[in-house]
Rosetta silent file (secondary structure, phi, psi, omega in degrees, C-alpha in Angstrom):
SEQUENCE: XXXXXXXXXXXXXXXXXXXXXXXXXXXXXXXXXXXXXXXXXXXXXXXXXXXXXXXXXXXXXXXXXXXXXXXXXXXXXXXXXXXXXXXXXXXXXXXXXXXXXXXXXXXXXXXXXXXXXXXXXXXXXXXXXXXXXXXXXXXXXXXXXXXXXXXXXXXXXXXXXXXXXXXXXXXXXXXXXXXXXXXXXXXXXXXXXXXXXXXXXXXXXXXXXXXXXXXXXXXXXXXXXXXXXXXXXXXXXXXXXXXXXXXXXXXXXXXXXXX
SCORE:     score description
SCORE:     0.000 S_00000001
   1 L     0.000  122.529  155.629   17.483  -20.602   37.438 S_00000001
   2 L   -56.649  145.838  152.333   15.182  -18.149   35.595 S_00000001
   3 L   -43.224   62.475 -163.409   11.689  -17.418   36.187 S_00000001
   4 H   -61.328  -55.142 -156.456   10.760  -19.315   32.623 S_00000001
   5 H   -60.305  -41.302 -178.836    7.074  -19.525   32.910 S_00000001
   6 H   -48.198  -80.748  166.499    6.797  -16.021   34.311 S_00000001
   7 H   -13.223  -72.375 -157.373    9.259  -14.864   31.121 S_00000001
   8 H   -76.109  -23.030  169.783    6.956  -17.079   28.670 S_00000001
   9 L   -59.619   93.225  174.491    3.664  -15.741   29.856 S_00000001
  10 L   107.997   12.412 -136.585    1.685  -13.934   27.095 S_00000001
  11 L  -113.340  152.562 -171.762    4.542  -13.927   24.896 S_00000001
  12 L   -90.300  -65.230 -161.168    4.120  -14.303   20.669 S_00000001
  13 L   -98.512   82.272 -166.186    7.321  -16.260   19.740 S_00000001
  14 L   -62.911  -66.677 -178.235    6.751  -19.063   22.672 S_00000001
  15 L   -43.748  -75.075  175.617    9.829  -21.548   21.091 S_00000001
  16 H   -57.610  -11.191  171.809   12.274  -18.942   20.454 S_00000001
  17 H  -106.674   34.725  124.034   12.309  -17.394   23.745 S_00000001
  18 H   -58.241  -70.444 -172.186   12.447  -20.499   24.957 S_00000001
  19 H   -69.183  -42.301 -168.048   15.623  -21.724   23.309 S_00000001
  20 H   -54.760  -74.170 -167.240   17.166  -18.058   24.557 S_00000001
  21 H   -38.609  -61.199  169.891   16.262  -18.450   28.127 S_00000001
  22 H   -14.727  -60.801  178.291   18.306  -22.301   27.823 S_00000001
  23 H   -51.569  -57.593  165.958   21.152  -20.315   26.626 S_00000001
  24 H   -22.034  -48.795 -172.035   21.006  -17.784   29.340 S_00000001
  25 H   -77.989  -49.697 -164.871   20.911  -20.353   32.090 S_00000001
  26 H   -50.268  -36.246  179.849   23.761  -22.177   30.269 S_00000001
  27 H   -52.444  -72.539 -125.484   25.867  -18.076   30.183 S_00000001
  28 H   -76.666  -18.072  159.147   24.706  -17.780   33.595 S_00000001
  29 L   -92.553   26.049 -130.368   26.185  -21.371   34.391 S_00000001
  30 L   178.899  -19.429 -175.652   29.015  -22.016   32.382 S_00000001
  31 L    34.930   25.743  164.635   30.331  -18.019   32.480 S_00000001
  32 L   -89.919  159.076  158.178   30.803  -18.239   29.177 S_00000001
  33 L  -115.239  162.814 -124.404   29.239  -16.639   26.090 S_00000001
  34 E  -144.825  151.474 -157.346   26.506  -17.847   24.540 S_00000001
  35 L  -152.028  130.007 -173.611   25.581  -17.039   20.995 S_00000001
  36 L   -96.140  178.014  179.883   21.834  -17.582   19.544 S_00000001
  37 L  -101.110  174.063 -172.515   21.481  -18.528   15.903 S_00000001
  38 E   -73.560  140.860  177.260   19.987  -15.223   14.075 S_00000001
  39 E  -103.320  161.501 -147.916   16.338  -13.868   14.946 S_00000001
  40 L  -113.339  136.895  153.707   13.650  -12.352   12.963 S_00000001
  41 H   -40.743  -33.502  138.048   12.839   -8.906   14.296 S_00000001
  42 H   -27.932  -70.131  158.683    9.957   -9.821   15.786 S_00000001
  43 H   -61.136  -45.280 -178.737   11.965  -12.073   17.707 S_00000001
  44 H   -85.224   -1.456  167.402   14.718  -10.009   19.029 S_00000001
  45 H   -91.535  -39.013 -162.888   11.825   -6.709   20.248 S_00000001
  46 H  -103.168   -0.982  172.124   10.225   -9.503   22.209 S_00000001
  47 H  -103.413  -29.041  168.389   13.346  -11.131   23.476 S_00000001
  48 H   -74.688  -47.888 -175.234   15.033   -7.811   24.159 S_00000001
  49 H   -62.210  -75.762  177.660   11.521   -6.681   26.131 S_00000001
  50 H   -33.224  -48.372 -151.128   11.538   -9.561   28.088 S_00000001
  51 H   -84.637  -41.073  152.579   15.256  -10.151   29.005 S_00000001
  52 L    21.700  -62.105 -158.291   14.715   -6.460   30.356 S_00000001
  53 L   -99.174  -27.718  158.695   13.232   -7.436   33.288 S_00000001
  54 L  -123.030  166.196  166.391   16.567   -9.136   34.625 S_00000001
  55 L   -46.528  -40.458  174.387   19.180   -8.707   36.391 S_00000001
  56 L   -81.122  -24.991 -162.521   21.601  -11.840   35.713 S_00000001
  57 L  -127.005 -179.146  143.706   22.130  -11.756   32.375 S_00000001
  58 L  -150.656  153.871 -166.243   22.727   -8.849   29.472 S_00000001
  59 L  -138.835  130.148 -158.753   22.546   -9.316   26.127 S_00000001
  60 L  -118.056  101.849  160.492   23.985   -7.563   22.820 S_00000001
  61 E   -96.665  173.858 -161.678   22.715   -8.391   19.141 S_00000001
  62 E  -172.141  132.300 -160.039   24.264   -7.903   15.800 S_00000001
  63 L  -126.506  -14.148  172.758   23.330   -8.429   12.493 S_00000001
  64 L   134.476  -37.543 -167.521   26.700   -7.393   10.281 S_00000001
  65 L  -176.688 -172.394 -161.238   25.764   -3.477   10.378 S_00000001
  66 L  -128.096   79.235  155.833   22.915   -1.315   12.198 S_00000001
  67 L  -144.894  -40.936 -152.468   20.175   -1.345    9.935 S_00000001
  68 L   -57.273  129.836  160.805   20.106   -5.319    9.780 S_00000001
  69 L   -80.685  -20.441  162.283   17.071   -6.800   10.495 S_00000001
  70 L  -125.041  146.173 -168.336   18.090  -10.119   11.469 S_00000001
  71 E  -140.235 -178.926 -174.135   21.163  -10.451   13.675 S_00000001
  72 E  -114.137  147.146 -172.790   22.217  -12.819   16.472 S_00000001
  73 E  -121.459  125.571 -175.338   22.352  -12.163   19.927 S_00000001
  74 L   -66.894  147.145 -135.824   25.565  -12.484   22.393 S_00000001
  75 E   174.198   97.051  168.086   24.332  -13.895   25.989 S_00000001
  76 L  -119.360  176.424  165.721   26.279  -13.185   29.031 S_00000001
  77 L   -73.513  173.519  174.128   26.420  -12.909   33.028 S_00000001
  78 L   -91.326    9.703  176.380   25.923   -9.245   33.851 S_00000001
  79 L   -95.223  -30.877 -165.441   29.582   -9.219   35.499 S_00000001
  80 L   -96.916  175.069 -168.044   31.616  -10.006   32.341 S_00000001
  81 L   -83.715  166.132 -158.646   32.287   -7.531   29.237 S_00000001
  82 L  -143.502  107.224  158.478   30.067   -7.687   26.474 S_00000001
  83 L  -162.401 -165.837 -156.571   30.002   -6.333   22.968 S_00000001
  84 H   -67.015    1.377 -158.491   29.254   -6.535   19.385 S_00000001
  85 H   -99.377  -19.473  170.456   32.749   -8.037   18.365 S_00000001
  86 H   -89.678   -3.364  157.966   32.054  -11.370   20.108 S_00000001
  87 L   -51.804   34.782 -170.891   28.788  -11.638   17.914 S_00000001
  88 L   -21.607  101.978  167.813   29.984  -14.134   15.577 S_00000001
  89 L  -164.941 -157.704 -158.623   29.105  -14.418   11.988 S_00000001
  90 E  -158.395  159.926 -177.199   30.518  -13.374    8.590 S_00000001
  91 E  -106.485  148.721 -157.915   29.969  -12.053    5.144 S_00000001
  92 E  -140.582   84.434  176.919   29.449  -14.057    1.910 S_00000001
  93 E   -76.103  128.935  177.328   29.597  -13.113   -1.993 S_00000001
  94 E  -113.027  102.658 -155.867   27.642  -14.707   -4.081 S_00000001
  95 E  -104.517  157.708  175.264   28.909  -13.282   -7.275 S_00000001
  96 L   177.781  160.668  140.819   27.496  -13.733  -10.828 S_00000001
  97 L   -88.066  135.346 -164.472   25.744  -12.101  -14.186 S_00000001
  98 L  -116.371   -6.617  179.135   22.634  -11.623  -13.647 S_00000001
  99 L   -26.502  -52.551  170.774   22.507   -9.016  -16.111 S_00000001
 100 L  -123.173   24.393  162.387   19.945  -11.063  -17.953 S_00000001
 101 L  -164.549   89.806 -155.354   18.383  -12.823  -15.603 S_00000001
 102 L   -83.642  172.808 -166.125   17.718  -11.230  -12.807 S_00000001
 103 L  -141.186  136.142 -122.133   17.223  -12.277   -9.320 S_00000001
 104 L  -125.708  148.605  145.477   14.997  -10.874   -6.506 S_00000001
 105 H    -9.744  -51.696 -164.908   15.734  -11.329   -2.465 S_00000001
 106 H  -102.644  -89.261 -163.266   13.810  -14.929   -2.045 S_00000001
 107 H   -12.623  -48.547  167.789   15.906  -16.396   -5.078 S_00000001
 108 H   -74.978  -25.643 -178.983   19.187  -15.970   -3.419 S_00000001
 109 H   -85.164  -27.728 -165.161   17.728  -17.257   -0.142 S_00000001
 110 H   -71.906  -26.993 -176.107   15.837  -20.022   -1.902 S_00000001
 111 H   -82.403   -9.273  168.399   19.119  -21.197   -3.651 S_00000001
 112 H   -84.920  -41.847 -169.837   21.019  -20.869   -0.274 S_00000001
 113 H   -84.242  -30.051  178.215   18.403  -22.725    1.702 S_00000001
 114 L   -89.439    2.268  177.242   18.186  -25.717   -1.060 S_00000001
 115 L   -66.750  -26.653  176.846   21.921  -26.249   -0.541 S_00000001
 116 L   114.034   16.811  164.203   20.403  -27.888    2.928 S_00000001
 117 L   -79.375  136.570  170.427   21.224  -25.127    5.102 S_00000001
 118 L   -81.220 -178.458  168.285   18.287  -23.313    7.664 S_00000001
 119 L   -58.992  -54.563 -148.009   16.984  -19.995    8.100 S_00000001
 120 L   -61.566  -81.246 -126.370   18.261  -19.710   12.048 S_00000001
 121 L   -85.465   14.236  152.277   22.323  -19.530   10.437 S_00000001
 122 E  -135.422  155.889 -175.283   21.545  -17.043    8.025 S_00000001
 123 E   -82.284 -113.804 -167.822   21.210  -13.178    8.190 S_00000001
 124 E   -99.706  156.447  179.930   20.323  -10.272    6.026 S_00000001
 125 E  -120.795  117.582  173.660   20.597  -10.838    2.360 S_00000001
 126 E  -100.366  113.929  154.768   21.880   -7.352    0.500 S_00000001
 127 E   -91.093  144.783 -162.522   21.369   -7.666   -3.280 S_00000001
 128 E   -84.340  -15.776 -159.441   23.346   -6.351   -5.807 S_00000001
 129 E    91.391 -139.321 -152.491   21.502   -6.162   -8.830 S_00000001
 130 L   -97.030   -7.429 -178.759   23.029   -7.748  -12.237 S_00000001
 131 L   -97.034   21.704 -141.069   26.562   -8.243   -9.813 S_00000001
 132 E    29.126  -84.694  161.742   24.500  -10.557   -7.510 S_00000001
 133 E  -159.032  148.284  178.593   24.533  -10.504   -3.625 S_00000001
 134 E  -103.333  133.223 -161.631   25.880  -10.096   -0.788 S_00000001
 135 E  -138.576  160.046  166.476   24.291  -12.546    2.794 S_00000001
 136 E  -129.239  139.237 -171.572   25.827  -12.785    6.501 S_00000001
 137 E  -141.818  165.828  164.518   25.724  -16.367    7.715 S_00000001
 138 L   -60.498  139.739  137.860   26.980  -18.119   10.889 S_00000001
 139 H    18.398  -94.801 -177.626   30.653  -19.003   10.598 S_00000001
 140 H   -67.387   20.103 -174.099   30.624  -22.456    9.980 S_00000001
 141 H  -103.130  -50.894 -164.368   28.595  -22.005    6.797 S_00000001
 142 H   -72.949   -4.055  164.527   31.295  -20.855    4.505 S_00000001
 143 H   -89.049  -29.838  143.610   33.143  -23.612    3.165 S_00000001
 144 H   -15.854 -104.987 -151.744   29.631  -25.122    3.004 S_00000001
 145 H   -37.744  -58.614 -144.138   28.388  -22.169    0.686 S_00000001
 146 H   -73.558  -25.187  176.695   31.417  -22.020   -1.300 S_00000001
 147 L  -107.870   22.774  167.941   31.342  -25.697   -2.476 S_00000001
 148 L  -147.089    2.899 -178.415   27.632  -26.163   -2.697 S_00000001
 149 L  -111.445  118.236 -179.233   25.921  -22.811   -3.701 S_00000001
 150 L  -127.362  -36.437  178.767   27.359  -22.941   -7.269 S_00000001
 151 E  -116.976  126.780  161.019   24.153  -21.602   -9.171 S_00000001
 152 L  -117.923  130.800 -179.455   20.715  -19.119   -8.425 S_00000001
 153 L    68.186 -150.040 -165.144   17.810  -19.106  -11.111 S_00000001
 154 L   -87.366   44.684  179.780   19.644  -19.840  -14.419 S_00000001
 155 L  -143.042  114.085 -163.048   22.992  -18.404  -13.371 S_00000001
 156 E   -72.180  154.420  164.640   26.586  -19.967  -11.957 S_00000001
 157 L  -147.623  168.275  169.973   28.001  -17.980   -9.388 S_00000001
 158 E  -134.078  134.033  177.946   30.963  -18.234   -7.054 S_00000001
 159 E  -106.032   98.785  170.644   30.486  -17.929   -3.409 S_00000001
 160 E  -129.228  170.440  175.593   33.113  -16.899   -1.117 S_00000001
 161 E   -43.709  119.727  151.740   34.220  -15.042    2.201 S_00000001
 162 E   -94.834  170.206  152.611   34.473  -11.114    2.221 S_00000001
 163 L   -85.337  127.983  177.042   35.127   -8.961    5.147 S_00000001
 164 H   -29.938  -62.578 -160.132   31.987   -7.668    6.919 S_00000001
 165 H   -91.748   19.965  161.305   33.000   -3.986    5.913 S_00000001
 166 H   -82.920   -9.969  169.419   32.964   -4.908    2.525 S_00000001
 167 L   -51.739  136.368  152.254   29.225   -4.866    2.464 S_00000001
 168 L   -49.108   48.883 -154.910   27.233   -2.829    0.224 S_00000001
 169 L   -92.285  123.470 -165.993   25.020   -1.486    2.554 S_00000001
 170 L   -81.949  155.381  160.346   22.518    1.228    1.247 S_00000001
 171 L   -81.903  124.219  179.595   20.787    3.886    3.593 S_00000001
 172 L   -67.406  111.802  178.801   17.347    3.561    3.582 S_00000001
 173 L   -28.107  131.617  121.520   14.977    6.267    1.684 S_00000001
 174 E  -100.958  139.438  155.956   13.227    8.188    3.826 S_00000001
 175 L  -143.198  119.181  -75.891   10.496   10.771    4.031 S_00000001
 176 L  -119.955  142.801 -171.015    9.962   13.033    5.908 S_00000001
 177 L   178.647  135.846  170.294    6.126   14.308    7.107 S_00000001
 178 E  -134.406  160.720 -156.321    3.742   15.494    9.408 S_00000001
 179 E  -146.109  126.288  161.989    0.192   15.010    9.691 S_00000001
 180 E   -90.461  117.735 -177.082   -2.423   16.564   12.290 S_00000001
 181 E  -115.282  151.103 -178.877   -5.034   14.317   13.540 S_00000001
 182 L   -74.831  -23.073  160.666   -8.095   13.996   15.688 S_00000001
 183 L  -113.724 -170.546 -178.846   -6.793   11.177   17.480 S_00000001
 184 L  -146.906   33.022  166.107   -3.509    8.709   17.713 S_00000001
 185 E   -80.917  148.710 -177.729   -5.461    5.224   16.761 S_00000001
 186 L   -75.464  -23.023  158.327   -3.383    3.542   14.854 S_00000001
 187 L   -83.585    8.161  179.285   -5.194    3.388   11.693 S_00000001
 188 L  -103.417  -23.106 -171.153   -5.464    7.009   11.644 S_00000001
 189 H   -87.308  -25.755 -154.302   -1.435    7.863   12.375 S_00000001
 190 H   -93.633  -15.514  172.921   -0.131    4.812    9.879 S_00000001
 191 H   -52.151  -62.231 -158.066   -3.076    5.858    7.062 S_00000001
 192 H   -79.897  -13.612 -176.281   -1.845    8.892    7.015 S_00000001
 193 H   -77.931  -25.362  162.021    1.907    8.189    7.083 S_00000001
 194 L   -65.402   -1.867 -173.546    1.659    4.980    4.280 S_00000001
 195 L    63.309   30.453 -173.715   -0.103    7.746    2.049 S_00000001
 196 L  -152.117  171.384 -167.785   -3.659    5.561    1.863 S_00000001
 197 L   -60.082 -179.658 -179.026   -7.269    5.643    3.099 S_00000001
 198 H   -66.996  -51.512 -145.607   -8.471    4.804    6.824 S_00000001
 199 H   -70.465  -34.953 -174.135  -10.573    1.748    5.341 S_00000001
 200 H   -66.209  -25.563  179.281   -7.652    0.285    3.539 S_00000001
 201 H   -67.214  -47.936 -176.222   -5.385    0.581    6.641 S_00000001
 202 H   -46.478  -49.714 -178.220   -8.324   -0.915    8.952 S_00000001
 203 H   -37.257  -69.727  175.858   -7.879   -3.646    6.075 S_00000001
 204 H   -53.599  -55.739 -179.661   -4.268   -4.501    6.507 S_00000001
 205 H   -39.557  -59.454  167.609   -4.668   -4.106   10.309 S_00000001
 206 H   -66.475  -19.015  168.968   -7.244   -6.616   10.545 S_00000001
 207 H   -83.419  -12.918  174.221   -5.449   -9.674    8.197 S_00000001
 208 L    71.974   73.756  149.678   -2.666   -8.854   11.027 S_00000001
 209 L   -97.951   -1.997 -166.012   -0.085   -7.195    8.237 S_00000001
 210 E  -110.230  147.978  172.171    0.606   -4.388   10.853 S_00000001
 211 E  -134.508  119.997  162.624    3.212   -4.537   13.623 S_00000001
 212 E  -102.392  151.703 -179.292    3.948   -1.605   16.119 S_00000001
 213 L    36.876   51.846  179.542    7.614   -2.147   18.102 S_00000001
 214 L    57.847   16.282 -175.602    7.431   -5.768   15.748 S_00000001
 215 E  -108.537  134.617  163.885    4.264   -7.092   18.052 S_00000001
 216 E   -51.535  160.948  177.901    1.547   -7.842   15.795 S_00000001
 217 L  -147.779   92.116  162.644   -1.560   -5.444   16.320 S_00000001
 218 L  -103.372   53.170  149.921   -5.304   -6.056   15.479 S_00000001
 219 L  -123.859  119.330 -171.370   -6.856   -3.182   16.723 S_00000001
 220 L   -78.692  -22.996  166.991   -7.296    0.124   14.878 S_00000001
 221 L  -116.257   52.641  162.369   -7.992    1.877   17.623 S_00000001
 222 L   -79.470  160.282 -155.675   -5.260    1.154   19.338 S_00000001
 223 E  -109.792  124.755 -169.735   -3.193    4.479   20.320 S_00000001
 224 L   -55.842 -167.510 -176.403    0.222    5.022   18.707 S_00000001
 225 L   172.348  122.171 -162.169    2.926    6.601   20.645 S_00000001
 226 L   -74.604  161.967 -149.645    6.303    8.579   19.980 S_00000001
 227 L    95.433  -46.134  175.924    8.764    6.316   19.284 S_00000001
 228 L   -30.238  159.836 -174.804    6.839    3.647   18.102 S_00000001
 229 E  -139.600  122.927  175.556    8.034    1.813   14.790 S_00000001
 230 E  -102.426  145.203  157.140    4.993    0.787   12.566 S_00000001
 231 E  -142.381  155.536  175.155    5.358   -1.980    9.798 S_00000001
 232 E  -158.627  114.414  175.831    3.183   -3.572    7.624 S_00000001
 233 L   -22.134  121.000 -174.502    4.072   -6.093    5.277 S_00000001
 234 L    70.108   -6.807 -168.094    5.808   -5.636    2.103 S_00000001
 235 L  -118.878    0.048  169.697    4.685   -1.809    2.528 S_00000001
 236 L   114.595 -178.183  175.740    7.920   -0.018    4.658 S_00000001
 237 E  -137.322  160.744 -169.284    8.096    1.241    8.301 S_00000001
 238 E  -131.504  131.244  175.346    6.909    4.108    9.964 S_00000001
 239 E  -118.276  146.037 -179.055    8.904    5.815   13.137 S_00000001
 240 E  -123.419  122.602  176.033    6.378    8.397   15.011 S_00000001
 241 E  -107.753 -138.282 -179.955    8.162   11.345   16.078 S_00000001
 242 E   -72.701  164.002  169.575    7.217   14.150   18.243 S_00000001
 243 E  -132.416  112.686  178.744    3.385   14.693   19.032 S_00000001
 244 E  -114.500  157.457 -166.049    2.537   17.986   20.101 S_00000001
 245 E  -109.777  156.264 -158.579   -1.049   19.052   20.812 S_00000001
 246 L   -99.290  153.646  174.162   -2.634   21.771   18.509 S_00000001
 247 L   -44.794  -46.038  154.738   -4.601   24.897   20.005 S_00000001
 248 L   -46.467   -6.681 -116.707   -7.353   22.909   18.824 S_00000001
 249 L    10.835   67.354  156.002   -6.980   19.722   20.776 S_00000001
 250 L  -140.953 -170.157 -146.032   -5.446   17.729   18.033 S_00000001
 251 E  -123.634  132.247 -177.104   -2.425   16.064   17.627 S_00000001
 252 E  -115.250  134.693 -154.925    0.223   17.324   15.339 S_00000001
 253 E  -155.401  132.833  173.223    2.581   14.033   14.886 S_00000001
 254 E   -82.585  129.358 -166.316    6.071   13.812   13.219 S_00000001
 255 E  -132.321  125.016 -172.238    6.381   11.065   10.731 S_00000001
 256 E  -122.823  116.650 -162.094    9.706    9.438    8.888 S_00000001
 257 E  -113.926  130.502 -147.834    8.643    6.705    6.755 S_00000001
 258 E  -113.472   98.488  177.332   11.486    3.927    6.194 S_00000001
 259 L   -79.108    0.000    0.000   10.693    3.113    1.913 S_00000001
């Protein structure tokens, strides 16, 4: 048996790392693999952190393609093979014109979610524009979809299976920047890398819009670090690159901001 409480101690997403460790012990008893429903990013940095720390198990997510932010995670013993091709799930067109009435990210999820379908079996949503969208769902969702998602907003569509490497998937704008600072508090590296004052970043920081490595953060002067991944709701991500110290003692910091 796993150490649960130890595992669960201090941890932000209590439930979902919860239901993982179940799975685990079931992998680790059953020598089978074990397949989570899809996770939030948030969820999979703090389930990934954790699961870390042992020995018995290893674990692979996948989301459809390696940008996705929410994917599903594979659950195994640490003796048997492992990899992204036993992640089960699938790709889904939801085709239509939208030309003149168009339809944003939470539309296509809202009209997928009122079919009576959850969150946990579906992934990333890619939209198309005026051709509509493309979503990765668990498996057992598509004959669902195809006979019950027939319209989003004011527009019929028809929903069926593609193959996963039929996705549209864009590369995300970046840009590229560096910024020398007297410190590496966190409202001073993500101010300057979001392009906006100190006070408004202290702002976001404090309503808890900011996440470094997905953990929420409500301290501004907490101290950044390379590698870290900054986010803040609705406003992009920030990756911190090298930090080299200036003849001056300040910190010259590499910045790639994820639009």
């Amino acid at each position: 048996m796993l150490p649960r409480e130890e595992l669960l101690k201090g941890v932000e997403n209590r439930d979902s790392l919860a239901r993982v460790i179940d799975q685990a012990e079931q992998a680790i008893k059953t020598w089978e693999v074990v397949l989570t429903d899809f996770l939030s990013p948030p969820e999979l940095a703090e389930i990934q952190r954790v699961f870390n720390r042992l020995t018995e198990v290893q674990l692979v997510a996948w989301g459809g393609y390696p940008q996705a932010e929410r994917q599903r995670i594979a659950i195994a013993r640490s003796e048997l093979p492992l990899d992204q091709s036993q992640v089960s799930l699938v790709a889904v067109e939801i085709a239509g014109n939208f030309l003149f009435d168009t339809a944003s990210h939470r539309d296509f999820l809202g009209a997928m979610l009122a079919t009576g379908i959850v969150r946990e079996k579906t992934g990333d949503i890619i939209v198309l524009g005026e051709r509509g969208a493309q979503a990765i769902v668990a498996p057992e969702l598509v004959e669902f979809l195809s006979m019950s998602l027939k319209q989003v907003r004011s527009v019929t569509v028809k929903t069926q299976q593609i193959q996963v490497t039929e996705l549209k998937v864009r590369e995300p704008k970046k840009k590229e920047l560096t910024t020398v600072e007297a410190s590496l508090r966190l409202d001073a590296i993500a101010s300057a890398g979001f392009g906006m004052s100190r006070s408004k970043m202290v702002d976001f920081i404090d309503a808890g819009d900011v996440r470094v490595n997905w953990k929420e953060v409500t301290q501004a002067s907490s101290q950044v670090k390379s590698g870290d991944l900054i986010a803040i709701r609705s406003k992009g991500r920030l990756e911190v690159g090298e930090i080299a110290v200036t003849k001056k003692d300040r910190y010259r910091v590499q910045l790639t901001r994820y639009i």
